[in-house]
N, C-alpha and C positions, 0 to 999 in steps of 0.2 A: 381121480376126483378133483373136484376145482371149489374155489370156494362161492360157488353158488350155489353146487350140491350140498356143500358141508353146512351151512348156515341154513338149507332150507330143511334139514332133517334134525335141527336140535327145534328143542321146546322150551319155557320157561323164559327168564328176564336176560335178556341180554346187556341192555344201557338204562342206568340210571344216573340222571344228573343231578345235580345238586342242591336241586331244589325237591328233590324225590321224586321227581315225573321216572316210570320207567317204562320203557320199550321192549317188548317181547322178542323176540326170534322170530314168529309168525309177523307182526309189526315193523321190525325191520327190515325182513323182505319185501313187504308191498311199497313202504317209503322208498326204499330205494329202487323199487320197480319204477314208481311212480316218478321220482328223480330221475330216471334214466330216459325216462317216456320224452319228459320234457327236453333234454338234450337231445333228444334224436332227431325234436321236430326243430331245431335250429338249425341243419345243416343236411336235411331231407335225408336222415337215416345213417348218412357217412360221420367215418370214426373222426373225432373231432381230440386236438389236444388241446388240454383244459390247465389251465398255473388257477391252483386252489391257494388260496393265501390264509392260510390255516393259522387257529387259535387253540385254545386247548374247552372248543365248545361244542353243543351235541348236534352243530349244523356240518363241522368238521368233520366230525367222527362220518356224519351220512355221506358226506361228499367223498370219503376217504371207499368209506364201503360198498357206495353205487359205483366205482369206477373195478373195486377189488371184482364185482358182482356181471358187472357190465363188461360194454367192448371199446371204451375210451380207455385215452392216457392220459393219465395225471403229470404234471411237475409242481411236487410239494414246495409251498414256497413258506421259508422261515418266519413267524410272525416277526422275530427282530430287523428283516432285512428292509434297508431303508429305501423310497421312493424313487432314488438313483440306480441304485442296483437293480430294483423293479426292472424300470423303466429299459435299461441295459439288456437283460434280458428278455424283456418282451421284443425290442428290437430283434434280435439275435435269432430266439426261435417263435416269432407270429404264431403267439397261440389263438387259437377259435374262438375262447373265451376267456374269463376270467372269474373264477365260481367264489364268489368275497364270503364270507364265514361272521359275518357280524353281529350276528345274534341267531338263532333257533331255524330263520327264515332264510332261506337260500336268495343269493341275491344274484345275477349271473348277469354278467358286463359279457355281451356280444361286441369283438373285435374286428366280425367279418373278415378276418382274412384267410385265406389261400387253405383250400382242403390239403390236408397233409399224407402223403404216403407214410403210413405208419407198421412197422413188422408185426404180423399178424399174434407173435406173443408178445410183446412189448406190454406195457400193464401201467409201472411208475417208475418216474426218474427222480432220485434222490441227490442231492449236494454232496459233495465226495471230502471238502474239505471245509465245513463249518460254514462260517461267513465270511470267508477271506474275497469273496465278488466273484469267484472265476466263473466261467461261463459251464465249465465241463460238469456233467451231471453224470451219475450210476443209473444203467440200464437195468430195470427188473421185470423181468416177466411175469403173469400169473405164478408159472411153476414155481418159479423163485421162491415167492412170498408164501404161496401154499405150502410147501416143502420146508422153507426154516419154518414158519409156524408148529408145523407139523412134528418138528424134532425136538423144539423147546418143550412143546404142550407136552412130549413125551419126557424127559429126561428132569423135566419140574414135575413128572404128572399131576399136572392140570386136570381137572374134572369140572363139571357144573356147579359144585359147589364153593369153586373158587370167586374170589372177586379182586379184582386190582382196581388202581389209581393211577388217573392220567396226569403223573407228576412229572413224566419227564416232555419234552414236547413231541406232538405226534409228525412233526414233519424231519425228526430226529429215527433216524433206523433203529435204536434203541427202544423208543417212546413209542414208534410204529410195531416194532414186534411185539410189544405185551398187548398190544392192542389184536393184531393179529392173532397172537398162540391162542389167548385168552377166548376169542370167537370160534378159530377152531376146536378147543374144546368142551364147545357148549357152555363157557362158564359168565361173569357177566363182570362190567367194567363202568366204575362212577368216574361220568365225565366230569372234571371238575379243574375250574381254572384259578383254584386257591394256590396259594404260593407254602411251599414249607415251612416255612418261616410264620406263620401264621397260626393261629388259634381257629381258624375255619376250617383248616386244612386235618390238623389233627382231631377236631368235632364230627368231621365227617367220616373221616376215618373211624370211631367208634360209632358211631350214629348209623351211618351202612355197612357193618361189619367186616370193613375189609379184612383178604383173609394174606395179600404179598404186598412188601413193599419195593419198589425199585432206586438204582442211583449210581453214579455215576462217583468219583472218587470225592470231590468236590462237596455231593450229598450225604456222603457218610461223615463228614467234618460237620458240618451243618448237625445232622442225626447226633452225633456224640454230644455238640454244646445243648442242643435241644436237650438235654437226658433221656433220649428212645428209650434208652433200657430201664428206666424207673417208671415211665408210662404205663399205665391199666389198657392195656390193648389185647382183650380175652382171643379174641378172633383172630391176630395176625401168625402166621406160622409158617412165612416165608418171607426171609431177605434175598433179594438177586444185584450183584455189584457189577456195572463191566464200564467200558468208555473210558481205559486205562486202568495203569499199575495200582493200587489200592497201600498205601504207607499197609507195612509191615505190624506196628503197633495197630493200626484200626481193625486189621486182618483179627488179631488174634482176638484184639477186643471184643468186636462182635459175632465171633466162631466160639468165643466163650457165653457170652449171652446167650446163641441159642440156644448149646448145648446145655447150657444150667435152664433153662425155661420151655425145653423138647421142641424148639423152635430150627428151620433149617436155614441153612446161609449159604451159597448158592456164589461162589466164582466164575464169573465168565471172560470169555474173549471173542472178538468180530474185529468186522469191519464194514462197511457199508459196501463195501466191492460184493461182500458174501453175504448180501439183506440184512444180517444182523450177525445171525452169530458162528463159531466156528469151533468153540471148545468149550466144555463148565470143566470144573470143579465142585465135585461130590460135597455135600455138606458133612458125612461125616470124614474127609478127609481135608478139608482147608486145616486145622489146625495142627496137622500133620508137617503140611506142605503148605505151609503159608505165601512163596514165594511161585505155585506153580498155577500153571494157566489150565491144571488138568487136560483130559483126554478126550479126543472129537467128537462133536456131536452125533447121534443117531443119523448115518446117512454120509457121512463125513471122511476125510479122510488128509491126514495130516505126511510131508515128504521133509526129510533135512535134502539140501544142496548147496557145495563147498563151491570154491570162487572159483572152479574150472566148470561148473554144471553139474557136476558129477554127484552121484545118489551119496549119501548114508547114510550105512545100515549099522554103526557104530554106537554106542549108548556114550552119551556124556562128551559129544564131540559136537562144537558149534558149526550151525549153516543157515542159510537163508529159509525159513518156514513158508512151504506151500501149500496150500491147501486143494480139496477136489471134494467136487457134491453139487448135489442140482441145484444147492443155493446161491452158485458162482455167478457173477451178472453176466449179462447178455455181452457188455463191454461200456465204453464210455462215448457221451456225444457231448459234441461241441458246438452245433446249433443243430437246426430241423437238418437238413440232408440225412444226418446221422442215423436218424429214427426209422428211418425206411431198411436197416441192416440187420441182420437176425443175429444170432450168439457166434460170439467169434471168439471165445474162451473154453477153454476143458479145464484150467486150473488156475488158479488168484497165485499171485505171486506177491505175499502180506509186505513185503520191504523188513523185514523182524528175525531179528536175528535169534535162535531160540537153539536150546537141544533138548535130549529128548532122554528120563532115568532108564534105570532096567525094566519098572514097572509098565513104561509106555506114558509117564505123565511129562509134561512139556514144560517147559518155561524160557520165557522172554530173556532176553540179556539185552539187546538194544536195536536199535533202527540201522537200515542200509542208507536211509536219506535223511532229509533235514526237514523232518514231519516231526511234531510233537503233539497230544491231546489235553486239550483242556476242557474240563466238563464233558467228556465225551466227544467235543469237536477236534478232529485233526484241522491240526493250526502249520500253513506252510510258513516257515522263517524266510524264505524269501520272499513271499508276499509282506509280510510286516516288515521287511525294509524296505521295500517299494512303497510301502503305502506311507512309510515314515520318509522319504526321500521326496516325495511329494507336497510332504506339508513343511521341506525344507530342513530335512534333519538327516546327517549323514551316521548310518549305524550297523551294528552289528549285534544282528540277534541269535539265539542260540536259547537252550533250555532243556528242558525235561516234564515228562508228564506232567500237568499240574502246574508247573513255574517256565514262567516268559521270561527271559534273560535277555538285557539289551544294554548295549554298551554305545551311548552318545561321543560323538565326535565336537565337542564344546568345552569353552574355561568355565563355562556355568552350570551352573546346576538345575538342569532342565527335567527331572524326573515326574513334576504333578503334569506337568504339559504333554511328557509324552504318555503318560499312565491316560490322559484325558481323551486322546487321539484313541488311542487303542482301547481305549473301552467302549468309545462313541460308532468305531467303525465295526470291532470285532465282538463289541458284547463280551468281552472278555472282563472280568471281576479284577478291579485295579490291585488287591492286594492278591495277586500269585503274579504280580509283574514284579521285577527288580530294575532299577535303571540307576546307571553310573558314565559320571563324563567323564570324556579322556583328551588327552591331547593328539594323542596318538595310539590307531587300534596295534592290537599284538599280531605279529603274521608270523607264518612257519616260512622255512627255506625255501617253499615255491614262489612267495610272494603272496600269496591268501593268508585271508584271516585266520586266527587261528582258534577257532572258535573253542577250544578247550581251555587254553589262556582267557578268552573272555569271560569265559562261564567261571572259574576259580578268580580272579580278579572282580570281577561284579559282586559274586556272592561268598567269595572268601572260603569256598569247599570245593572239594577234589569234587571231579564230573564222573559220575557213577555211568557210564554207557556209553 
């Protein structure tokens, strides 16, 4: 089944945005009929690729759903990405169009260029590492996106009577799956581009009774200072946390909430390699296993492997965590040539270093490479020295989930300067950066940095991973 069959056999509301306009199931289909109609007469019927420059509004949400519907490719482009990087990448891969999301009304910028050989499943490419510029985007197919939908909607059982919030961004594999699960199972989704942090954002949440809430590590700090758990929110009966490790205190914090208010809380793990997601954590066992990533999703299937390649089938013995399931992407491109390739993966190979109880439940221990997430986005540390090397500053970054660690090469004290760079280019939240000047970086006996010295010297605590 695809999801043009799946969305034409539910009934009832499917989107309501924020102003209470709501769109049916039946309604949806014909808009996006109608959407697609219009693209097809651009380019005499040939698959056309489209860069959607999405917002968190209900012209998005159709542009996202007439391609999920249709036989175009999307490449989801970050509302935060600036007109450089745009530009960059339009260079790179000459998209068809340009489908702008600026209000309700579709606004679709023709590029004319070059019909593209595109692989016949090919569907959406997603950004593999946040906003750090790189060109390289995630391959997903229909299957893909049908298929994790498909395993979430099950393992949350999702029903029609659910409703979520487009709190996290939809051009985000996180932000994109609840959007997805939520349509596969028939249930409905208020578009809405209020901010958490806001008094709209939680009025509408009781107002359209949502019934889940979503976030990212970042959002559950946010959620805590808010008082979530003191709010009158009759209707909500579902937390879901993934986009990194979750502090251990907030874990329990709100695995006890639910549990005292019959509400469910909901650990997960992904990657954007694997549309979204890869493992939960049972709600009534996070408070159990506060520190565990639980066990595969529906469809899924989790391998350890030790530094020669070699399988194990050992309990409690660390190896590099691989994954396997139709949710694996196609592979990665680097401009259009790319797009014309079909799936050249059977397994995600996460870089996560994890083992695995007697139970079968999993957990992280640390990375193989020098990737860390913040808000959900995997942040490359050598890109933020590159990009800090360029505005004249010599350094070394390093960190952990949640915290940017950078160590300046300066007799000054240049910490607002570089907090400014890196929130301007990376959209990264200036207080989970730490910055410290040195005269001299620390190296180990190869002569590299020794970025575990930098990370206890910057932030004065042993480097957990």
């Amino acid at each position: 089944m695809s999801f043009k069959q799946v969305l034409e056999k539910h009934q009832g509301i499917a989107l309501i945005d924020q102003n209470g306009s709501e769109i049916t199931y039946s309604q949806l289909c014909l808009k996006t009929k109608q959407i697609n109609k219009e693209l097809n007469r651009i380019n005499n019927n040939n698959r056309l690729l489209i860069f959607i420059r999405c917002q968190q509004n209900m012209a998005t949400v159709l542009a996202i759903t007439t391609v999920l519907r249709g036989n175009h490719v999307a490449v989801l482009i970050p509302e935060a990405m600036d007109e450089t990087m745009l530009s960059e990448l339009i260079d790179i891969y000459l998209p068809n169009i340009i489908y702008h999301t600026d209000d309700t009304n579709q606004n679709i910028e023709n590029l004319g260029n070059k019909t593209h050989v595109l692989h016949a499943d090919l569907c959406l490419l997603l950004s593999t590492s946040g906003t750090t510029g790189t060109p390289k985007q995630v391959k997903l197919s229909n299957s893909n996106l049908y298929e994790n939908a498909k395993s979430i909607a099950t393992y949350l059982e999702l029903s029609k009577k659910d409703r979520a919030i487009t709190s996290l961004p939809l051009s985000y594999s996180y932000g994109l799956s609840v959007l997805t699960s939520h349509l596969y199972a028939g249930a409905s989704v208020l578009v809405s581009n209020a901010s958490i942090m806001t008094r709209p954002f939680w009025q509408q949440i009781k107002q359209y009774q949502v019934t889940g809430l979503t976030g990212v590590p970042y959002t559950y700090e946010i959620y805590k200072k808010l008082k979530l758990t003191d709010r009158e929110l009759p209707f909500l009966k579902t937390l879901t946390q993934a986009g990194g490790k979750l502090a251990p205190e907030l874990v329990t914090y709100f695995a006890e909430y639910a549990a005292e208010t019959s509400r469910r809380f909901f650990i997960m793990y992904g990657q954007t390699e694997a549309t979204a997601r890869m493992s939960y954590l049972a709600s009534d066992q996070v408070l159990k296993y506060p520190n565990s990533i639980g066990v595969e999703i529906p469809g899924g299937c989790f391998e350890l492997i030790d530094i020669d390649n070699q399988l194990i089938t050992t309990v409690n013995k660390q190896g590099e965590l691989i994954y396997k399931g139709p949710n694996v992407m196609m592979g990665y491109a680097n401009n259009s040539d790319d797009l014309a390739c079909g799936a050249e993966l059977t397994s995600l190979h996460t870089g996560d270093i994890a083992y695995r109880d007697i139970e079968g439940r999993y957990y992280i221990t640390g990375r193989k490479s020098r990737f860390i997430k913040i808000s959900g986005l995997r942040i490359n540390l050598s890109d933020v020295e590159k990009i800090l090397l360029e505005n004249g500053f010599d350094s070394a970054c390093t960190g952990q989930d949640d915290a940017l660690v950078i160590m300046i090469k300066s007799e000054d004290d240049l910490s607002e300067q570089v907090k400014q760079i890196i929130h301007e280019r990376l959209r990264i939240y200036p207080g989970v950066i730490s910055v410290k000047n040195t005269s001299s970086f620390p190296y180990n006996e190869n002569g590299k940095k020794d970025y575990i010295k930098v990370y206890q010297q910057v932030t004065g605590l042993l480097y957990n991973g």
